[in-house]
C-alpha positions as a printed NumPy array, in Angstrom:
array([[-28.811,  62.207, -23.646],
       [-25.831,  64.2  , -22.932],
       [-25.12 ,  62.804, -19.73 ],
       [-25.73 ,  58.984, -21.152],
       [-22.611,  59.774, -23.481],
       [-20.705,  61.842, -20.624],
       [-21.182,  58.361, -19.008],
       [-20.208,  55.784, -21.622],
       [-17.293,  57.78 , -23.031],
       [-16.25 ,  58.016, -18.725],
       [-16.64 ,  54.272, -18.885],
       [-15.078,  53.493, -22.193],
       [-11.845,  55.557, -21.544],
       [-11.629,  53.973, -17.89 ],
       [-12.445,  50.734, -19.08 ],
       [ -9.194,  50.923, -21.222],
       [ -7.02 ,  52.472, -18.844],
       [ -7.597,  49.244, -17.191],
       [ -6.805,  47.472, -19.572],
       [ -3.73 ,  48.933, -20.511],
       [ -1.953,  49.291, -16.922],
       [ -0.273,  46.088, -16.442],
       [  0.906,  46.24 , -20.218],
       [  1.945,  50.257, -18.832],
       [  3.77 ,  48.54 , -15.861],
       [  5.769,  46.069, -18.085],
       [  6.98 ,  49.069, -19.912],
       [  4.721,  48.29 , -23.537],
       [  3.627,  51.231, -25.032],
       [  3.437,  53.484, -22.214],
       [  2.084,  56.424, -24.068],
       [ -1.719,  54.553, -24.982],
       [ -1.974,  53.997, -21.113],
       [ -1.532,  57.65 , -20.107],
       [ -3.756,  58.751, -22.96 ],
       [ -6.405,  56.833, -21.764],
       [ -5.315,  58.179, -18.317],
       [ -5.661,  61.708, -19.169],
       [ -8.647,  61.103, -21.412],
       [-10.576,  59.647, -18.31 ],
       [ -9.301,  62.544, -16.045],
       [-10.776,  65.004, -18.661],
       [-13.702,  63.49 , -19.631],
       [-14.396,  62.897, -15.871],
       [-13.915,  66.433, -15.065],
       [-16.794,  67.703, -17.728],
       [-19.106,  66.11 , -15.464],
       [-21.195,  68.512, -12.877],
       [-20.711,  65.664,  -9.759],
       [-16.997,  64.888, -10.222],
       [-15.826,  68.47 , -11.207],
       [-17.469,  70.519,  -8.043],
       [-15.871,  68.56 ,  -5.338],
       [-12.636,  68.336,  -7.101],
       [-12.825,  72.313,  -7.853],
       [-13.493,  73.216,  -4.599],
       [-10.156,  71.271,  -3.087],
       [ -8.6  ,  73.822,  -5.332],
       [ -9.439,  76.36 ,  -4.276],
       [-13.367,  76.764,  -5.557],
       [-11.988,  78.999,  -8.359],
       [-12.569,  76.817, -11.601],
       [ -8.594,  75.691, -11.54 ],
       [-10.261,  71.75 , -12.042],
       [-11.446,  73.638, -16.097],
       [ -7.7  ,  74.871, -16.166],
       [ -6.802,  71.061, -15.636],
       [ -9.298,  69.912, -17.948],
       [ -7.825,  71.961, -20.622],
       [ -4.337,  70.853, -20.238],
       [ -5.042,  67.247, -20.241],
       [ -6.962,  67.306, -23.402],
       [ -4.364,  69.196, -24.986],
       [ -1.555,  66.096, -23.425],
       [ -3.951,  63.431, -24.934],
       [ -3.98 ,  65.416, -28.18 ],
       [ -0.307,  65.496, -28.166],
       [  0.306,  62.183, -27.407],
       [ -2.56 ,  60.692, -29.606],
       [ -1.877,  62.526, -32.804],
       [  1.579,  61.756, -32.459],
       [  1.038,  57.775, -31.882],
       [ -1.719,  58.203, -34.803],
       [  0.693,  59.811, -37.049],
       [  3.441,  57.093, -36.401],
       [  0.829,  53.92 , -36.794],
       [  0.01 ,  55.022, -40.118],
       [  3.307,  56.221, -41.038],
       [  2.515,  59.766, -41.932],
       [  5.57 ,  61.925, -41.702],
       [  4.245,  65.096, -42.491],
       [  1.694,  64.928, -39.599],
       [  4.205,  63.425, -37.073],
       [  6.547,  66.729, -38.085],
       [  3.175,  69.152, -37.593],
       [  2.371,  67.554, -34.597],
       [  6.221,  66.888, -32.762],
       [  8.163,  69.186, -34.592],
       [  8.595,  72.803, -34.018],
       [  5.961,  73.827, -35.556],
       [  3.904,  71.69 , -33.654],
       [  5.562,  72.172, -30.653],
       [  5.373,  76.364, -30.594],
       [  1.284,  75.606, -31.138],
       [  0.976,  73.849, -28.281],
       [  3.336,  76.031, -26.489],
       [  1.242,  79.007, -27.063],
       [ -2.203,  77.621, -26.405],
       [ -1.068,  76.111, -22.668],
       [  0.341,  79.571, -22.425],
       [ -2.821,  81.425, -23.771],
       [ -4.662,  78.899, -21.208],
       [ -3.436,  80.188, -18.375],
       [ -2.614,  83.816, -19.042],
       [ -6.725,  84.321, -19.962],
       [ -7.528,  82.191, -17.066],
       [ -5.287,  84.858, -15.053],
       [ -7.124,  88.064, -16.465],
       [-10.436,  86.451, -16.481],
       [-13.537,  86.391, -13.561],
       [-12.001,  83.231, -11.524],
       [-15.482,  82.344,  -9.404],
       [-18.334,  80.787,  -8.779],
       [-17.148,  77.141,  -9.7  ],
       [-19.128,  76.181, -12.   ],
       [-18.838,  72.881, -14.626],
       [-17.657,  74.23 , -17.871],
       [-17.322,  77.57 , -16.813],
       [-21.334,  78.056, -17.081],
       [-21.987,  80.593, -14.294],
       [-19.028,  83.067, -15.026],
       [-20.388,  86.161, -17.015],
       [-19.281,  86.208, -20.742],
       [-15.954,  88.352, -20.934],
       [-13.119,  88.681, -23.106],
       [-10.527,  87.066, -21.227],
       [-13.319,  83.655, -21.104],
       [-13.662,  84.103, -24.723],
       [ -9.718,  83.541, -25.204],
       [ -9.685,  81.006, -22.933],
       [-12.366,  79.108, -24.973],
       [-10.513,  80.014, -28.414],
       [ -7.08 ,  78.869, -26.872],
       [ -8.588,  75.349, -25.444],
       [-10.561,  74.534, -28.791],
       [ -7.194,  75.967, -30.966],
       [ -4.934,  73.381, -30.068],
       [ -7.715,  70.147, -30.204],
       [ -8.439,  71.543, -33.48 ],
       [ -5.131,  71.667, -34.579],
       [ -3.933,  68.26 , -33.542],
       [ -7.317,  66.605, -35.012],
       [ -6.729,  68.684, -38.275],
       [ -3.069,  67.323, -38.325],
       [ -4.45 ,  63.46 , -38.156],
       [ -7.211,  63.435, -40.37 ],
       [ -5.904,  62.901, -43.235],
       [ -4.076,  59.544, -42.31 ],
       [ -6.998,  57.776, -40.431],
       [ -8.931,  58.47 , -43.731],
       [ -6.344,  57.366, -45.879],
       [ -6.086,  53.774, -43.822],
       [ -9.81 ,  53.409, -44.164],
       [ -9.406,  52.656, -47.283],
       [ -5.981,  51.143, -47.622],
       [ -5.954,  47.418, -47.954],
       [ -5.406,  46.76 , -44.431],
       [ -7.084,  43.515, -42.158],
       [-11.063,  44.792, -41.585],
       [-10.067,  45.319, -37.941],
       [ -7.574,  47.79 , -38.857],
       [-10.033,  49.65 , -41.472],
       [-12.466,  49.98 , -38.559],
       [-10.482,  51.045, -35.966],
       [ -9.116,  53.947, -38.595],
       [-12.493,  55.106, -39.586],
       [-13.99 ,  55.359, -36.215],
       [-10.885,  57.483, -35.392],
       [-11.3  ,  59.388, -38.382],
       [-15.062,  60.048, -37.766],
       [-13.948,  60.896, -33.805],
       [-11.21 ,  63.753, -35.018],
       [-13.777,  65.044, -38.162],
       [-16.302,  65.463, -34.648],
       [-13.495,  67.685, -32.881],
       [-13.164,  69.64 , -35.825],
       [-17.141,  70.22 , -36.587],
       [-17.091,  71.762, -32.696],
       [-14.743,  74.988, -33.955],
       [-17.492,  76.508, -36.184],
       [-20.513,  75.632, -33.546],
       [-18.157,  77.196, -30.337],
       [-18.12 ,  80.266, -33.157],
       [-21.12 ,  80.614, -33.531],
       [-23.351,  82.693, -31.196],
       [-26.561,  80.161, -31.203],
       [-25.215,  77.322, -30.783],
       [-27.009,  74.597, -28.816],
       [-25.008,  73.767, -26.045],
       [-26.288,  70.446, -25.619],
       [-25.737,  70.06 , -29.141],
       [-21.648,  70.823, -28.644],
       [-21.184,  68.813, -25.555],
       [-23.099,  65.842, -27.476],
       [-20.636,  66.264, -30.436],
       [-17.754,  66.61 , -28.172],
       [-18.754,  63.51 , -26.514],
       [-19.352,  61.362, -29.454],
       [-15.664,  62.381, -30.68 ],
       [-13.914,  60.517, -27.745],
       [-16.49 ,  57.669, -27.416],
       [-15.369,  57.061, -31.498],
       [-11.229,  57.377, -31.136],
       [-11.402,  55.364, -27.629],
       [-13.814,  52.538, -29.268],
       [-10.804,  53.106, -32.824],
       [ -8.107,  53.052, -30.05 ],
       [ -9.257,  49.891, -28.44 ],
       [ -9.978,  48.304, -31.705],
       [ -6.144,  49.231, -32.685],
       [ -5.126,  47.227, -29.774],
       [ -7.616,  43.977, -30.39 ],
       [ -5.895,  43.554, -33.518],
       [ -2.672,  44.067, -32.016],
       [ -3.646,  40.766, -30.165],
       [ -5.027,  39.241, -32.701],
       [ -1.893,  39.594, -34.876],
       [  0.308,  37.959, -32.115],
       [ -1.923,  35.061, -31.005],
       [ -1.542,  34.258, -34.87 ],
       [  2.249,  34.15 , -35.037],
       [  2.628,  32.15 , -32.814],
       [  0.391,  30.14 , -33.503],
       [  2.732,  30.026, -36.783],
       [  5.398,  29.372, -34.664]])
C-alpha cells in the first residue's frame, strides 16, 4: 500500500511539473513549477530503487536523505508562502517570509547538516533505515520534521478558512484538500515522537499529505483556467 501511494504521489507531482514547464519557461508563476520540481525530486528520493543508485554517485554515504531534506524544506518555503499570498493571509506570509520565518528555516537547514556531520554516515540505506539509532540521527529527524511542521502549522489556518468562504466550488476544493494535506504533515510530529509508531503507518500519512496539496495545487490551477477561458469569452 505504501509503495502504491509512493507511486501516485511520484506520478501526480511529475505529472504537474509537466504541466507547468512551458508556463515556467514563459516566465508565469515560476515558483508552482519548481515546487512541483522539488516535490518530485523528494518524493522520488523516498523510494528504495531511485534513492540507492542516486546515493551511491554521492558518495554511498546517505548525502541523497541530506538532499531529500532540503528540498522538502524549499517546497515548504515556497508553498506556504504562495498559500499564504492566494488566500491573502498576512500574518502567515510574515511567519513564513519574514524573519521569524526566515531564522526557522535557517536553523533547521543548519541543524540538518551539522547532525548529519556528527552522525554514523553509512550503509546507504532509504530513509536512513540501516544506520543504528543515535543521537545525532535523532536531531536530524527532529530538525527535518521541525521545519515541515512549522510551515504546515503556519498555513492551516487559511486553507481552512477558504473552505468555507464563499468562493467558486473549485476553489473550496482545492483549499480543503490542501488543508487536509498540511493537517496530515502535522499528525506525523506526534507519531515520529512516539516510540511505537508503525512505520508504514508514517510513510502512508506522509504520502497521503502530498498526494492531497498536489491534487489542491492542481485544482488551484484548473480554476485558474477556467476563470480565463470565461473572460474572454466575456470579451
Amino acid at each position: 500500500m505504501t509503495t502504491v501511494l509512493q507511486l501516485a504521489a511520484l506520478f501526480a507531482c511529475l505529472a504537474c511539473t509537466a504541466i507547468r514547464f512551458p508556463s515556467m519557461l514563459k516566465g508565469r508563476n515560476r515558483s508552482l513549477f519548481w515546487i512541483f520540481a522539488m516535490a518530485s525530486l523528494s518524493v522520488g528520493l523516498s523510494i528504495h530503487a531511485i534513492y540507492m543508485p542516486i546515493d551511491a554517485v554521492l558518495g554511498g554515504i546517505n548525502l541523497a536523505n541530506v538532499l531529500l531534506r532540503l528540498s522538502l524544506f524549499a517546497v515548504f518555503f515556497l508553498l506556504a508562502a504562495k498559500v499564504a499570498a492566494a488566500y491573502n493571509s498576512p500574518l502567515a506570509w510574515a511567519m513564513v517570509r519574514g524573519p521569524v520565518g526566515i531564522a526557522v528555516l535557517v536553523i533547521c537547514s543548519l541543524g540538518i547538516w551539522v547532525s548529519y556531520f556528527f552522525s554514523t554516515k553509512a550503509p546507504s540505506s532509504t530513509g536512513l533505515s540501516a544506520l543504528p539509532g543515535e543521537p545525532a540521527l535523532t536531531a536530524y529527524s527532529g530538525f527535518g520534521m521541525a521545519y515541515m511542521a512549522y510551515a504546515a502549522a503556519c498555513v492551516v489556518v487559511p486553507t481552512a478558512r477558504a473552505t468555507f468562504a464563499r468562493h467558486l466550488l473549485l476553489d473550496r476544493a482545492s483549499a480543503f484538500l490542501m488543508c487536509i494535506g498540511f493537517v496530515l504533515v502535522l499528525a506525523t510530529v506526534p507519531l515520529q515522537v512516539l516510540p511505537d509508531t508503525n512505520d508504514a503507518l508514517l510513510r502512508g500519512i506522509s504520502f497521503s499529505a502530498v498526494l492531497f496539496v498536489a491534487v489542491g495545487l492542481a485544482l488551484v490551477w484548473l480554476s485558474y483556467l477556467k476563470g480565463t477561458k470565461r473572460r474572454k469569452a466575456a470579451v
